[in-house]
N, C-alpha and C positions, 0 to 999 in steps of 0.2 A: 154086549151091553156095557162093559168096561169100558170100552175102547170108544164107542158113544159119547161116555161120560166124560171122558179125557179131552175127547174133541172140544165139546161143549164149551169145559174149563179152561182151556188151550186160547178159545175163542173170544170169552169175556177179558183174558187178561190184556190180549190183543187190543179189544175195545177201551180199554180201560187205559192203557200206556200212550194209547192212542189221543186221550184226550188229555194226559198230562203234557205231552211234546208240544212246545208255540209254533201255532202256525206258519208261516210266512205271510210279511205284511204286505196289502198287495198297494204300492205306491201308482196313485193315479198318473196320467199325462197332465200336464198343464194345458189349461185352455188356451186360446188364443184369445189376447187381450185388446183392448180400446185402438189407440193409434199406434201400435205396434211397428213403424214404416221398414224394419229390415226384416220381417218374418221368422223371427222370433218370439218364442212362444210367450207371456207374463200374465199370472193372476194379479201381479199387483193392479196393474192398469183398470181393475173391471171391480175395482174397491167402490166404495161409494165416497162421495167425497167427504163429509164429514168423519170418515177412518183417516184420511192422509192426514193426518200431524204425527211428530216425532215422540218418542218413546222412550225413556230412559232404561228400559228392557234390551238386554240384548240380543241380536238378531237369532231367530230359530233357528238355525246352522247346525245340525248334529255335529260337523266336524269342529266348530269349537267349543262346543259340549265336550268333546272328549282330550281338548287339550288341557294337558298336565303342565305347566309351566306358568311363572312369574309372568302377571302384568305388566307390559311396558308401556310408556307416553310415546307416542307416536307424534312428531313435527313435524313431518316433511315426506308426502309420500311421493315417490318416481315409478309409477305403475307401468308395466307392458302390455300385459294384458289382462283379461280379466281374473287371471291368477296369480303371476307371477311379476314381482314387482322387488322394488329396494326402499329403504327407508331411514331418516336418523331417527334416533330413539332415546330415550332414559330410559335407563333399570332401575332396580330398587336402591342401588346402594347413589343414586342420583349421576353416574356414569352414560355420558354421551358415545350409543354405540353403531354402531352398522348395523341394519340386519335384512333378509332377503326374505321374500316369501313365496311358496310354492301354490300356497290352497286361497288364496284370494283376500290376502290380508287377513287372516283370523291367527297362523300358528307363520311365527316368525325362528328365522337360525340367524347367532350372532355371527360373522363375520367379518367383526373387525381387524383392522390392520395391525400389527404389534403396536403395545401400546405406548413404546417409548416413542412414536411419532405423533407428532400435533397437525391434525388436518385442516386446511385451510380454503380449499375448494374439491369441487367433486363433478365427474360427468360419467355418466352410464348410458350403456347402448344393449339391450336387449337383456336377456337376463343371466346373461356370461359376464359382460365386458365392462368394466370400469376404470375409472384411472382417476388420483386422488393425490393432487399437491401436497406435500406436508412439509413438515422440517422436524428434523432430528435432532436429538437434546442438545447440541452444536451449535440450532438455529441454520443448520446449513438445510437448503432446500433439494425437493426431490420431488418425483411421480411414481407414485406407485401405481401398478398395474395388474388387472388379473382377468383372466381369459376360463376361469372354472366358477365362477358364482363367489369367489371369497373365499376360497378352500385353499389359496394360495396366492402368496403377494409376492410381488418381483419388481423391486429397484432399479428404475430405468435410468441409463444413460443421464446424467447430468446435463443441459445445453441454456446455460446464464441465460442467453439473450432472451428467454422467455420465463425469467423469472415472476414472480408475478401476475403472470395472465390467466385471465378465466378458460378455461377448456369448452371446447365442445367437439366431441366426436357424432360424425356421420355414419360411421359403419365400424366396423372389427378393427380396422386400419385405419381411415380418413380421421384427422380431427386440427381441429385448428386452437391456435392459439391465439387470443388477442388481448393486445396491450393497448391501453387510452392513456395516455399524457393529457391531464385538462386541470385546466386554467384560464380565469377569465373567460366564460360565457362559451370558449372553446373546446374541441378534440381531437387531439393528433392521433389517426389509429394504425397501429402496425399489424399486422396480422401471420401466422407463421405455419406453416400445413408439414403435416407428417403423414405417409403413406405405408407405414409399417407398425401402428398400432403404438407409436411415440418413441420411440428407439431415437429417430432422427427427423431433425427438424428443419426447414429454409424457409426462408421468409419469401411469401407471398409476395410478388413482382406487383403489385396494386397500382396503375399509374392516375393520380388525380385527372379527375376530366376537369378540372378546373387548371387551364393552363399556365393562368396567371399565376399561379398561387406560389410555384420556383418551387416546391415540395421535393425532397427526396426520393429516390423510387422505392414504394413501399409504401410509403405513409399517404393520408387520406385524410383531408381536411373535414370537420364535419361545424355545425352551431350547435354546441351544446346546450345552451338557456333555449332553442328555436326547436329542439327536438326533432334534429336528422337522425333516419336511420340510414346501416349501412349494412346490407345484408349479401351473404358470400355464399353461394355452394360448391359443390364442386364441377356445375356447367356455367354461373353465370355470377355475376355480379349488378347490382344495384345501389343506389343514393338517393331516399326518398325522402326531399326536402321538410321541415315543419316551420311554422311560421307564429310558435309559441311570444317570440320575441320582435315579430316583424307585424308590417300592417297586412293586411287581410288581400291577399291577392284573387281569391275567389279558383282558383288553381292548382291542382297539386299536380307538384312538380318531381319529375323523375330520369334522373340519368342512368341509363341500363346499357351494359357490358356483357357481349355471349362468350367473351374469351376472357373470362374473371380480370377484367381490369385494364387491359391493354389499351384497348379502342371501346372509347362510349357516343353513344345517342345518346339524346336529349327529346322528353316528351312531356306532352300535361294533359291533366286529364280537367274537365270542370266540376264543378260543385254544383249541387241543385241551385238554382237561381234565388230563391228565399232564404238561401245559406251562405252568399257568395260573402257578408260581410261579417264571414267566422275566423277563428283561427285554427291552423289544422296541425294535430298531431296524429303523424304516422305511426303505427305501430309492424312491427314484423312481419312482413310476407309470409306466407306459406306456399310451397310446392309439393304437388303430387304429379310427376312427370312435366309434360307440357301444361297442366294446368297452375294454377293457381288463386289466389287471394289477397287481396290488399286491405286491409281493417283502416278505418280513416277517422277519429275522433274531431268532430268540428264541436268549438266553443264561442261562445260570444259573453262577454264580461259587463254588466251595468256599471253604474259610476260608482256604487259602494262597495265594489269586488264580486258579488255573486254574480253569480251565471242567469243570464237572459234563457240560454237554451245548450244542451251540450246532445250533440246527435252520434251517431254511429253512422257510417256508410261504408258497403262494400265492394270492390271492385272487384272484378273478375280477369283474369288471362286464359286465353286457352292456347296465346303462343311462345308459352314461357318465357312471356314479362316484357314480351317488344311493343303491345300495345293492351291498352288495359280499357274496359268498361263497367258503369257504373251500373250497379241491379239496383232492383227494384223496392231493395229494402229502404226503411226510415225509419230506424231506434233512437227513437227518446227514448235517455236514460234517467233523465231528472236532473235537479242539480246539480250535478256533479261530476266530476273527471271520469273519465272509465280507468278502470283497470287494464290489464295486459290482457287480451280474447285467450281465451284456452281453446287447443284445438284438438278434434278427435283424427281430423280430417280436413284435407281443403275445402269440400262439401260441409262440416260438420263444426260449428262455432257456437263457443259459448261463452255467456260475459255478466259479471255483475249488472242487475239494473233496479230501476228504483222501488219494482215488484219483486224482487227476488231474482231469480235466474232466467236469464233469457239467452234464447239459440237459435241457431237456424240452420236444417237438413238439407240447403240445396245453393249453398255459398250466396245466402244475401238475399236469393229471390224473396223468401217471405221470412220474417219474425217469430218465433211465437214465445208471448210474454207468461213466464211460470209463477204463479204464484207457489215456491217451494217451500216445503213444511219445513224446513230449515233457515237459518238467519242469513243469505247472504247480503240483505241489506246493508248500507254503512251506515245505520244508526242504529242498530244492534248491539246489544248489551256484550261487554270483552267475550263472557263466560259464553257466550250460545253464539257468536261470531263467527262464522266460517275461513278460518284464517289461510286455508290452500283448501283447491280442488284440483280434477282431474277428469275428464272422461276420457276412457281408452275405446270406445265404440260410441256409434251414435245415440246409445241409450243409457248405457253400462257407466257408471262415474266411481269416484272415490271422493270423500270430502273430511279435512281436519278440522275439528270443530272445538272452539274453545281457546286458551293462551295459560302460561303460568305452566304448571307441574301435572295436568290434569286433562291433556286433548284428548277427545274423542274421535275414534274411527266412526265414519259411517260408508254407507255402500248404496246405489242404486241402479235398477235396471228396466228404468220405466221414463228415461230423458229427466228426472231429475225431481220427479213428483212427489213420490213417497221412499223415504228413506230407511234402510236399518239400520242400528247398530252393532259394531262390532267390538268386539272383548281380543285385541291382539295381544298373544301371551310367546312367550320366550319361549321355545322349546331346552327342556333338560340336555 
């Protein structure tokens, strides 16, 4: 009977500990949401609509619930993916800093460079590789380099003749330098390639397709007030005329290079016919292998300055850039100038418009115009302004929101519909 007893008691205490212990929470799947188009799963999407506006609440994130560290203003994010990304910053004591992030912009590590250098430009390639012009209390110029996230900066090689120039690197190694000389409605461009991650530099053999022009080899004549681009990688080069400053030729014109520069063709593509009497400003190519994209802003001016009509159009290549066609999109943006298209992808374009945010998932074929809970209007009050974006997928963005001491992070994963905020904090 003893030993019954014990049982017994053995038994309840069991029970008893048993409900003091927290369960495990059992976290559901996400459903699969509204227009979803890369099958990825989102309950934002299946919101009702009167839920999508912005929220001055910070987004439900356990993981930056649980960061410990100082608030930072976030200006300028350079996202990779939808985690891992670089950023300028202020901290509290009002210091412009570096810093990197691992969990999706919410817990940020500083990273800056010693501080006796003052930076002057910046370009990052993946979320290892950076390289960052400065000058040292001397005022003498440098590149600093780092190949670990910021955990470690290394003083490249000196080389003048690219004093000056904005960076951009294509990969771990590739990246070019380019220098504009401009003056007067013009642009001299030299450009400068390094294959060893900046160590060592040569200038870019560029020969003008314009023969007349007696140019140096190297340099590259462009119209600066007419809004030519000149766009370089490392299979091809192009010279996509603008006609900012000329009469309306109903044409866009383009000289295209497969051996970056040596020998060029000359091509045109036309304008819709109700458009032929705009002016055209090109904006930056994009390439995903043999494919690509040509972003085309066509405007036309009344006689008191404003704009009659300011379109979008996109061009399409699929033989990396020797002949281009026009799809079937037609964005009114209102009016107004466009902005620079942000790209996720050559497939994947997105651009200020006179609704808000507008994109399109299949390079050009069709539009679709967002009415976003956020400001990217350009009549938007400074404070609720979307002053940079980003999508790094065709749904996934990042947006800076606001100007002065005080930008807000936001995030979205629904093409741009409903946003949240984020609280990016300094890591200890």
């Amino acid at each position: 009977m003893k030993q019954i007893k014990q049982i017994i008691i053995f038994g309840i205490l069991i029970f008893l500990v048993s409900c003091a212990i927290p369960q495990p929470i059992q976290i559901s799947e996400p459903t699969q949401g509204g227009s979803d188009k890369s099958g990825v799963a989102t309950e934002q999407a299946t919101l009702p609509s009167e839920m999508i506006a912005p929220t001055d609440a910070p987004a439900e994130n356990p993981s930056a619930a649980q960061i410990a560290g100082q608030e930072i203003s976030i200006s300028k994010l350079t996202m990779v993916n939808t985690l891992e990304g670089w950023a300028w910053a202020t901290d509290a004591t009002n210091a412009t800093i570096l810093v990197r992030t691992l969990d999706g912009a919410n817990a940020w590590m500083d990273v800056s460079p010693p501080a006796e250098y003052r930076i002057t430009n910046s370009s990052f390639f993946g979320s290892q590789y950076a390289w960052l012009t400065v000058l040292d209390p001397k005022e003498n110029w440098g590149i600093l380099s780092t190949s670990d996230g910021g955990a470690n900066w290394n003083l490249l090689p000196s080389f003048d003749a690219i004093k000056g120039a904005s960076l951009t690197f294509l990969n771990e190694k590739v990246g070019i330098a380019e220098l504009a000389d401009i003056g007067a409605g013009n642009a001299y461009i030299r450009q400068y390639e390094t294959d060893d991650g900046g160590q060592t530099w040569s200038l870019l053999p560029l020969i003008s397709p314009d023969s007349a022009a007696n140019l140096p080899e190297g340099t590259i004549h462009l119209c600066n007030i007419c809004g030519d681009v000149l766009y370089t990688d490392m299979e091809r080069a192009m010279i996509i005329k603008g006609e900012m400053a000329n009469e309306p030729s109903g044409m866009v014109n383009i000289a295209y290079s497969s051996d970056r520069g040596f020998n060029w063709s000359h091509s045109s593509v036309s304008l819709p016919e109700e458009y032929k009497n705009g002016n055209i400003a090109p904006f930056m190519p994009k390439f995903d292998g043999s494919q690509g994209v040509l972003p085309i802003n066509v405007t036309k001016s009344k006689d008191d300055g404003s704009l009659e009509f300011s379109m979008l159009f996109i061009y399409q290549t699929t033989d990396n850039g020797s002949t281009w066609q026009l799809q079937d999109s037609r964005l009114n943006v209102g009016a107004v100038y466009i902005e620079t298209p942000q790209y996720a992808s050559s497939k994947d374009i997105f651009v200020r418009c006179a609704d808000g945010l507008c994109y399109t998932n299949d390079a050009g074929a069709t539009f679709v115009v967002n009415p976003s809970s956020l400001h990217f209007g350009f009549n938007a009050p400074q404070t609720d302004y979307v002053s940079n974006f980003q999508f790094v997928t065709s749904q996934n963005g990042f947006a800076v929101v606001g100007a002065g001491t005080t930008p807000q992070v936001w995030v979205t994963n629904d093409f741009g519909v409903q946003w949240s905020r984020l609280q990016p904090r300094l890591l200890p």
